[in-house]
C-alpha positions in Angstrom: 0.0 0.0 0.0 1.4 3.3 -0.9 2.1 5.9 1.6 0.5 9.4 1.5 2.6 12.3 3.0 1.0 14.7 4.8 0.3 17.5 2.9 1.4 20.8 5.2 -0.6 24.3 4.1 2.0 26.9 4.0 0.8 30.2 3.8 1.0 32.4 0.7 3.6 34.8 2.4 5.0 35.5 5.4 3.9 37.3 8.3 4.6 40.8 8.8 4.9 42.3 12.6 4.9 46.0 13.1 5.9 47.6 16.7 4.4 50.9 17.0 4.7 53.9 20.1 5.4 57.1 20.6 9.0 58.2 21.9 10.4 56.2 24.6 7.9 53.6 24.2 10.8 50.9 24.1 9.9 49.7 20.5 13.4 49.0 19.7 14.3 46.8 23.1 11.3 44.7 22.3 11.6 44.2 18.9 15.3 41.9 19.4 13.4 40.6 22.7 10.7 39.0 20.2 13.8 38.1 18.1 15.4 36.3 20.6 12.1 34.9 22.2 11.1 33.5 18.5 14.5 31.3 18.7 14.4 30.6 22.3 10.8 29.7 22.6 11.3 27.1 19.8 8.8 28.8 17.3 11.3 29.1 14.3 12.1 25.4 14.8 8.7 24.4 15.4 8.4 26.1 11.6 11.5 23.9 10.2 9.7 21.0 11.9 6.6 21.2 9.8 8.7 22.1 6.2 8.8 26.2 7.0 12.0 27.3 6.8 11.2 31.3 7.4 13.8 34.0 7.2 13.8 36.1 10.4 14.3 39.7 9.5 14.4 42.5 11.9 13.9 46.2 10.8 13.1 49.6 11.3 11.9 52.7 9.4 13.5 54.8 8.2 17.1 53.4 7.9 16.1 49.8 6.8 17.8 50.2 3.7 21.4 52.1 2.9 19.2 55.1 1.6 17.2 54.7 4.4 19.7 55.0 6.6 21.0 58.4 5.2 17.0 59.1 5.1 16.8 58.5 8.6 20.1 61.1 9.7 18.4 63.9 8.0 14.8 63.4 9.6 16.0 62.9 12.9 19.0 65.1 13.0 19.5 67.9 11.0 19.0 71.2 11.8 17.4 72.3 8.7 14.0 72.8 9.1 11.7 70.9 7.8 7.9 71.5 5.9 5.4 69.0 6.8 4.7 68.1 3.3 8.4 67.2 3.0 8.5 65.1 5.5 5.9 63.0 4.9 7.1 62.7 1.2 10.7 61.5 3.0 9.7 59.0 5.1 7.5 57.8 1.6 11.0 57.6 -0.2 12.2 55.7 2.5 9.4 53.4 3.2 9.0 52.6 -0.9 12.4 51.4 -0.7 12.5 49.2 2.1 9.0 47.8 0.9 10.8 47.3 -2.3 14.2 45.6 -1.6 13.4 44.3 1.8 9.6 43.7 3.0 8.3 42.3 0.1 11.1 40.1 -1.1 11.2 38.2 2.6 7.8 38.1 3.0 7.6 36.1 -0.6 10.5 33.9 1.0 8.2 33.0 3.6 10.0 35.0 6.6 8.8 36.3 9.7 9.6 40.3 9.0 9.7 42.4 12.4 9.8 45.9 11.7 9.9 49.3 14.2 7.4 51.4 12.8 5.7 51.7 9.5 2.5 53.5 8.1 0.6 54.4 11.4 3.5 56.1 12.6 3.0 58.1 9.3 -0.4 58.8 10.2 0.3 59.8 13.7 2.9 62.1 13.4 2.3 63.6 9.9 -1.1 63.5 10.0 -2.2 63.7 13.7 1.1 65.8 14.8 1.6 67.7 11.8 -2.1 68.0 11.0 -1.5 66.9 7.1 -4.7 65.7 5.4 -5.3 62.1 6.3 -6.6 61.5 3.2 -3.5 62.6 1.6 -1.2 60.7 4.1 -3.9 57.6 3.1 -3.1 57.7 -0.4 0.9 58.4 0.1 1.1 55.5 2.1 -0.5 53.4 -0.6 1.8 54.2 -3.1 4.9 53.8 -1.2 3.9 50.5 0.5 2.7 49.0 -2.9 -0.1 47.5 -0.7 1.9 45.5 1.5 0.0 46.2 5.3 0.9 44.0 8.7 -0.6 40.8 9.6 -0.4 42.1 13.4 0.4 45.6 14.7 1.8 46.1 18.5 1.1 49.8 19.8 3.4 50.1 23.0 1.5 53.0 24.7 3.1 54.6 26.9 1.8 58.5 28.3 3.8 61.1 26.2 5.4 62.7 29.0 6.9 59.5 30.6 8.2 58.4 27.4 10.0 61.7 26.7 11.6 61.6 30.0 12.7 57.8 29.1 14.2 59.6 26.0 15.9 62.5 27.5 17.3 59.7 29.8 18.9 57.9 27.1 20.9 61.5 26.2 20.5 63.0 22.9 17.6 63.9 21.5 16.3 64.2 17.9 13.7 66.5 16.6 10.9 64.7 17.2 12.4 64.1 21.0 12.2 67.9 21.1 9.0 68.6 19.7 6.7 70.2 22.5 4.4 68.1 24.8 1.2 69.1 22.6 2.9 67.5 19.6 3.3 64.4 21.1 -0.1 64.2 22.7 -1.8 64.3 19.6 0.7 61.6 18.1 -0.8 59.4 21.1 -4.3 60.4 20.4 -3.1 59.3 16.5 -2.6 55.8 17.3 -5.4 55.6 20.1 -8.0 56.4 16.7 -5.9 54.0 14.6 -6.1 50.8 17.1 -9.8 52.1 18.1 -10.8 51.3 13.9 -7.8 48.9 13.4 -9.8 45.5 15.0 -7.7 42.5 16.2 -5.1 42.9 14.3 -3.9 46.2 16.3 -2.4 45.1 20.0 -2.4 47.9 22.9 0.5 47.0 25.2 1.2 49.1 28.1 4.6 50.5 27.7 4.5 51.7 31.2 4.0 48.7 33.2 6.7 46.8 34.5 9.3 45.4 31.6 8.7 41.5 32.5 5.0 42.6 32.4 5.5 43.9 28.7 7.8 41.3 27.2 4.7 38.5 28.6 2.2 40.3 26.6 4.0 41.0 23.3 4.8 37.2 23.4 1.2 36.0 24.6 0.5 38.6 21.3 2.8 37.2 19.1 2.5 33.9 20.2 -1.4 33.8 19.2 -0.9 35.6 15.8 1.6 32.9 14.4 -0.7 30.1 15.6 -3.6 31.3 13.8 -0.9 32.2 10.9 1.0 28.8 10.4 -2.1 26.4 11.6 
């Protein structure tokens, strides 16, 4: 009698995981703590197990690309200033090419793509901060992310005035870090309206609580979004 092999359903792309928070919210500290959870935990081989063999990639905008990264220095750090309207066009540049040469490409491979920030942060601080047109923001970010959107976004909410202290903390502080208290209190309300319409796949952690208290959330989070992903 012949033997029937187990047919496993991969799905048609990867997943893509987006950690989003205003400043200090400890996006960047989480996001190689889910790394290093993903191999620790046994997920990835878990994956290899069942015939998945998915890239891990871990990213960030802007600066997830070369241009990116020169992108990035003169967002957050020159003393030029600035127009709205260039800004958001910027951080389009940016985030078309790092759709184009890295999202999209390791998502097609299969891979698990972890990235700090992406389009809400757009909307929050360009559209809610800045007050651009959301409908304009809406239609940049559709162009520049060719339509790719995350499978699962974590918002790291932490009050705006405890984050920037976390910031000023840390030592030098980029324009955004020195943007007044009103600015950033409208970024917050930015993401609150975005995870309020965004349904399960938006995550509100609280980026205040104690850090052991965080990391068990995002993982209980993550944990449940591969699950229904890969099974």
């Amino acid at each position: 009698m012949q033997s029937v092999s187990k047919v496993i359903a991969v799905p048609a792309r990867g997943s893509f995981i987006v950690l989003e928070g205003g400043e200090g919210a400890g996006k960047t500290t989480q996001l190689q703590e889910i790394a290093q959870w993903l191999q620790a935990s046994g997920w990835l081989a878990k994956l290899r197990s069942r015939g998945i063999d998915p890239p891990l990639v871990v990213t960030r905008e802007p600066g997830g690309t070369a241009l990116g990264q020169d992108l990035r220095h003169l967002l957050l750090h020159t003393t030029m200033e600035i127009a709205p309207l260039s800004e958001l066009l910027l951080y389009a540049a940016d985030r078309a090419q790092h759709v184009a040469t890295c999202i999209q490409p390791q998502l097609a491979q299969g891979g698990i793509v972890l990235c700090d920030r992406f389009t809400a942060s757009t909307v929050a601080y360009q559209g809610y901060g800045r007050g651009l047109d959301l409908a304009l923001i809406d239609q940049v970010n559709r162009i520049a992310t060719a339509g790719v959107v995350p499978d699962l976004v974590l918002w790291l909410d932490v009050p705006p005035q405890v984050g920037l202290e976390r910031s000023r903390q840390r030592g030098r502080s980029d324009r955004f870090e020195q943007t007044a208290l009103a600015f950033h209190e409208r970024v917050q309300a930015g993401f609150a309206a975005q995870a309020a319409a965004g349904g399960d796949r938006w995550q509100r952690i609280q980026a205040d609580a104690p850090p052991e208290v965080i990391r068990q959330a995002i993982q209980t989070c993550v944990d449940q979004h591969l699950r229904q992903w890969y099974d």
